[in-house]
C-alpha positions in Angstrom: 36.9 83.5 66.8 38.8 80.9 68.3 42.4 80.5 69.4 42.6 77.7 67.4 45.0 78.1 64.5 43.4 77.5 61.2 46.8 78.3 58.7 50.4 78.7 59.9 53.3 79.9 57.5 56.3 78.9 58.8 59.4 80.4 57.8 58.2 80.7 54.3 60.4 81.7 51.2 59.4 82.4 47.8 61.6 83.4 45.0 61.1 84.0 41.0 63.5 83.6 38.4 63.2 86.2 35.2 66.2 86.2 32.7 69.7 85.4 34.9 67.6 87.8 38.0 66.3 86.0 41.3 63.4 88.3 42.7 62.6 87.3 46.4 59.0 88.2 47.5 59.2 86.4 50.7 62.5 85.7 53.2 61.5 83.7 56.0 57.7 84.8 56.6 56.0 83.9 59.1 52.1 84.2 59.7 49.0 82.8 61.8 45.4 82.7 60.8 43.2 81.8 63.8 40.2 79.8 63.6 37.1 82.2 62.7 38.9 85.2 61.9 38.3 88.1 59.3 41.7 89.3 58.4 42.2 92.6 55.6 45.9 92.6 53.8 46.9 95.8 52.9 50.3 97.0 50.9 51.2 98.7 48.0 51.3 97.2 44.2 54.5 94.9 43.9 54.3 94.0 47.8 53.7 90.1 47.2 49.6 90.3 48.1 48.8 88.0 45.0 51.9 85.8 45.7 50.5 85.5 49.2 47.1 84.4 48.1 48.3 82.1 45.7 50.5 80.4 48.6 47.6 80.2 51.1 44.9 78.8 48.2 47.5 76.4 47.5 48.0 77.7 43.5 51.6 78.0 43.6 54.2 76.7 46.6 57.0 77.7 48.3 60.4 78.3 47.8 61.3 76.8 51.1 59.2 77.0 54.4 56.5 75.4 55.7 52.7 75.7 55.3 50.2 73.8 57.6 46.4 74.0 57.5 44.1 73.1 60.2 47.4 70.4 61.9 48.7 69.2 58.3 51.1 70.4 56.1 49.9 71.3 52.7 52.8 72.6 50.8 54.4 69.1 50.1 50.9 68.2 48.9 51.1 66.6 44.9 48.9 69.1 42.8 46.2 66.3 42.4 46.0 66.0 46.2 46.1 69.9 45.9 43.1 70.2 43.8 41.4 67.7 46.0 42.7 70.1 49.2 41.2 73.1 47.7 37.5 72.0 46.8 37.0 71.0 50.1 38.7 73.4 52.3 39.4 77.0 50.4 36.7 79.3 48.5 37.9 82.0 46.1 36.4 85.4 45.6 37.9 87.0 43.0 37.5 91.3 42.3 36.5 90.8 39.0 34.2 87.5 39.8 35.6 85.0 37.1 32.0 83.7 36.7 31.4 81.6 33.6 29.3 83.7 31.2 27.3 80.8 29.4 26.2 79.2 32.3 23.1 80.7 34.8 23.7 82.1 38.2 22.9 78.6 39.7 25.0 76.5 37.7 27.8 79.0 38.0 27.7 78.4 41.9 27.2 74.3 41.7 30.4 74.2 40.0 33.1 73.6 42.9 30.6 70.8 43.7 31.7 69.2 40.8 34.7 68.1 42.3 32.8 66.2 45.3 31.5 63.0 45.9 28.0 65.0 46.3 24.5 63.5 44.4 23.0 65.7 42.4 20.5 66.1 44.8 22.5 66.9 47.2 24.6 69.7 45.2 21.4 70.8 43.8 20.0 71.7 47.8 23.9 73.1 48.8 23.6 75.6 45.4 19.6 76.7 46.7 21.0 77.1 50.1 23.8 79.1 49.3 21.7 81.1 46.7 19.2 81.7 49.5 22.2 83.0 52.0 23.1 85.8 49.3 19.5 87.2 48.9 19.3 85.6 45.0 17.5 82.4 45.3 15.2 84.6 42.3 17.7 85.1 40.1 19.0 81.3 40.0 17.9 80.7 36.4 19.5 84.2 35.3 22.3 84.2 33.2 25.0 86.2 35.0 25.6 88.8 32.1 22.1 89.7 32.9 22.9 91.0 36.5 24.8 94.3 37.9 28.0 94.1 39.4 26.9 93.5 42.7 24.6 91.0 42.1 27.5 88.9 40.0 30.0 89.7 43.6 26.9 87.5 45.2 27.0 84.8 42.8 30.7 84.8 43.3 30.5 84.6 46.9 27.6 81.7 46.7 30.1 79.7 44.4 32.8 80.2 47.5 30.8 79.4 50.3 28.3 76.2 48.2 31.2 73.7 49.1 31.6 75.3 53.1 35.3 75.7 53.1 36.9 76.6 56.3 38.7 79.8 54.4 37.7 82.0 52.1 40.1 84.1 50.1 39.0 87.1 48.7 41.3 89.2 46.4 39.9 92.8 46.1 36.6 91.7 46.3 34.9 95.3 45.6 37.4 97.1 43.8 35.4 97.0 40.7 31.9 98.3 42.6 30.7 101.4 44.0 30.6 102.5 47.6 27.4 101.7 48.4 27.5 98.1 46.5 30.8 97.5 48.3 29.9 98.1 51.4 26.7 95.6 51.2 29.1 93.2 50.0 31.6 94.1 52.9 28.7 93.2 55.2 28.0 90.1 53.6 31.4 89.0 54.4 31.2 90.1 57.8 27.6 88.0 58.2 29.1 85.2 57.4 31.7 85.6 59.4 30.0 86.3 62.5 27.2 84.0 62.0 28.5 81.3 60.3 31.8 81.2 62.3 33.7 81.3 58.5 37.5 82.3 58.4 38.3 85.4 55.7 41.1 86.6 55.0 40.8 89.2 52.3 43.1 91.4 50.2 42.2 95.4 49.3 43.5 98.6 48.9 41.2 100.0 50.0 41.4 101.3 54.2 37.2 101.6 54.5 37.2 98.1 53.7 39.5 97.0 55.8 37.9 98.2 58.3 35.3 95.1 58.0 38.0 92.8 59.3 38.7 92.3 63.2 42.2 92.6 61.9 44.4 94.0 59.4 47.8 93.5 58.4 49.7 95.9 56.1 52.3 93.5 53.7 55.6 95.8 52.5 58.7 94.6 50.8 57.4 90.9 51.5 57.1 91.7 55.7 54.4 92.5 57.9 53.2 95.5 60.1 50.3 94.4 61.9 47.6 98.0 62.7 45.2 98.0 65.3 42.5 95.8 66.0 39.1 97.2 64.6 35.6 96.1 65.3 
């Protein structure tokens, strides 16, 4: 990890209109991502985690605040420059992998290369490559409905890494797996956040996976506590 800072939120409001009610998730929050770090958010249903992730992915935008990735500000972006944005810089892993059941595992992950400039050559040696990383270059040609829960969590993480954002966001990624799946997941995360230098922040419920991260912060009633480092 570096002490550059990847993602900055400055001041950052968000509100909600339902009926003739304003709901504010955010008020002024503020938050720093460095450069090559594994972050866990923790917090309790209704604490603004998903609001959060859509914010930093760049789905939805702010109230009022700033947001700046890597020295530019992204949240006065036009959602075509925000597509554009988030194929090249952010990956998404989702808990419940929102893989598209008619295509194979392959073709599943070459799909944020779509977006690119990339040959298909070239997308075809990125999907291998990222296949390879995840331990399921034999199961490329498999359609995903033919593989377990953990082996779909792979294909999702091979579709978020194929482009090589500088962020991936992972919301609950092994909240619909067993321990022992998780936790090879988990370590998959942390591999390529060691070895591969990639920034994760991640969302879970769940305190053993947090402990994964270098650091965890715990989001309530749209503020943060920050715990203690782990290792």
């Amino acid at each position: 990890m570096t002490d550059k800072i990847l993602y900055d939120l400055r001041g950052v409001s968000k509100e909600f209109v339902k009926g003739k009610e304003k709901i504010t998730i955010f008020d002024n929050l503020n938050m720093s991502i460095k450069e090559g770090e594994f972050l866990a958010i923790m917090g309790p249903s209704g604490s603004g985690k998903t609001t959060l992730l859509n914010l930093l992915g760049g789905v939805d935008k702010p109230t009022s605040g700033e947001i700046w990735f890597n020295g530019s500000r992204v949240d006065n972006l036009s959602e075509s420059q925000l597509a554009k944005w988030r194929a090249g810089n952010i990956g998404f892993i989702f808990q419940f992998y929102n893989l598209m059941p008619m295509l194979n595992a392959e073709r599943n992950v070459e799909l944020p290369l779509l977006l690119t400039n990339l040959s298909s050559k070239q997308r075809k040696e990125r999907v291998a490559a990222a296949m390879e990383l995840v331990g399921l270059s034999d199961r490329a040609k498999h359609m995903t409905s033919e593989m377990s829960g953990g082996q779909q969590q792979r294909v999702a993480i091979a579709r978020a890494i194929v482009s090589d954002p500088k962020l991936i966001l992972c919301d609950e990624p092994t909240g619909d797996l067993d321990r022992k799946t998780a936790d090879e997941i988990l370590s998959m995360l942390q591999l390529l956040n060691r070895d591969f230098g990639k920034t994760i922040l991640m969302v879970t419920h769940d305190p053993s996976a947090a402990t994964y991260a270098k650091r965890t912060l715990h989001l309530d009633k749209g503020e943060f506590v920050e715990k203690e480092l782990t290792t």
